[in-house]
C-alpha positions in Angstrom: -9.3 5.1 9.6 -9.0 2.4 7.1 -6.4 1.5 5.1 -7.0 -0.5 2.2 -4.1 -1.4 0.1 -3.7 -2.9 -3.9 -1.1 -4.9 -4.5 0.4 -6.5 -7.3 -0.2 -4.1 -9.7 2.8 -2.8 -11.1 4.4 -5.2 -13.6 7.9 -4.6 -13.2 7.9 -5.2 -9.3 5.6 -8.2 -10.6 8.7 -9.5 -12.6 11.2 -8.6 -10.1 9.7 -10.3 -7.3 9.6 -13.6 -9.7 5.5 -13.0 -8.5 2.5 -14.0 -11.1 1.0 -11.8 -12.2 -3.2 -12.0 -11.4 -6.2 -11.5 -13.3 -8.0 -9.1 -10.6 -6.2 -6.4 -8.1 -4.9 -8.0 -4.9 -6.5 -5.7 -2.1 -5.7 -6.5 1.5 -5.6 -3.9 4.8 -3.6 -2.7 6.6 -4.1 -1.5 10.6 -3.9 2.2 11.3 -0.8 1.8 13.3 0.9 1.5 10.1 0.8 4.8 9.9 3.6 6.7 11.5 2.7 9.5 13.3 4.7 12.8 13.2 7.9 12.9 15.4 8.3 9.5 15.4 11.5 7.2 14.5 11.5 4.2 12.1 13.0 1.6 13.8 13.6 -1.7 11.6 12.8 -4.2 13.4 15.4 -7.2 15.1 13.0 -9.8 13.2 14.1 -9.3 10.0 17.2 -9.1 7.8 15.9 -8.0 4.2 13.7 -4.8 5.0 12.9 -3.4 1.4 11.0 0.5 0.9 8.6 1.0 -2.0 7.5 4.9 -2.7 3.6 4.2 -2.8 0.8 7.0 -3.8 -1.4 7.7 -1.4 -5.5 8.7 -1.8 -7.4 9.9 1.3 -11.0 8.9 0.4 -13.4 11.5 2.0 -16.6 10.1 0.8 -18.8 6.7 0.6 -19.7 5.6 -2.8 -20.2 3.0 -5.0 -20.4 2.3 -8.8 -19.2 5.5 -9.4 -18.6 7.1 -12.8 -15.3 8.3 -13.9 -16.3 11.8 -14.0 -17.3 11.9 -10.6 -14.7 10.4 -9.3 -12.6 13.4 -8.2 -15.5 14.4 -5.6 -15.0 11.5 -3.5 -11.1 12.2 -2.5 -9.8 15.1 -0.8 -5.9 14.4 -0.8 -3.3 12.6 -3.1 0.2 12.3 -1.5 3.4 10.3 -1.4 4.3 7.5 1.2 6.9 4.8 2.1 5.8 1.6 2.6 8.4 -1.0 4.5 8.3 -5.0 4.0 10.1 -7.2 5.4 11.0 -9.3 2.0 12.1 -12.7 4.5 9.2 -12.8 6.3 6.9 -12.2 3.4 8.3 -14.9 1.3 7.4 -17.4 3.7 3.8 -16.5 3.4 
């Protein structure tokens, strides 16, 4: 599994983080084991003291493809759902 991630997109996080805004998508990854699996407990961790949650849509690619057109588009994902994302808002703003 990959999980590739776009950040920076949404202007009103944008402002709220005091962030710039860029000209292109920021895309980054993230490892599988940020998934968590069923039955499992969130645990936020000792580390950090500003742990923020973010509702984030989720797209499960199913196939390859590139330059695709916008019509074709809805052939190459299989699932669309909700998901949680967790940052740890100290630690990131020291990167």
């Amino acid at each position: 599994m990959k999980i590739i991630c776009i950040g920076r997109n949404y202007a009103d996080h944008i402002k709220e983080l005091d962030n710039e805004r860029p000209d292109e998508p920021v895309i980054f990854l993230k490892p599988d084991t940020a998934v968590l699996q069923k039955q499992l407990p969130f645990v936020i961790p000792e580390f950090s003291n500003d742990v923020h949650h973010e509702v984030e849509v989720l797209v499960k690619i199913s196939k390859v493809g590139k330059y695709i057109d916008k019509k074709f588009a809805h052939k190459y994902y299989d699932e669309v759902g909700l998901g949680i994302d967790f940052t740890a808002r100290d630690l990131q703003s020291k990167l």
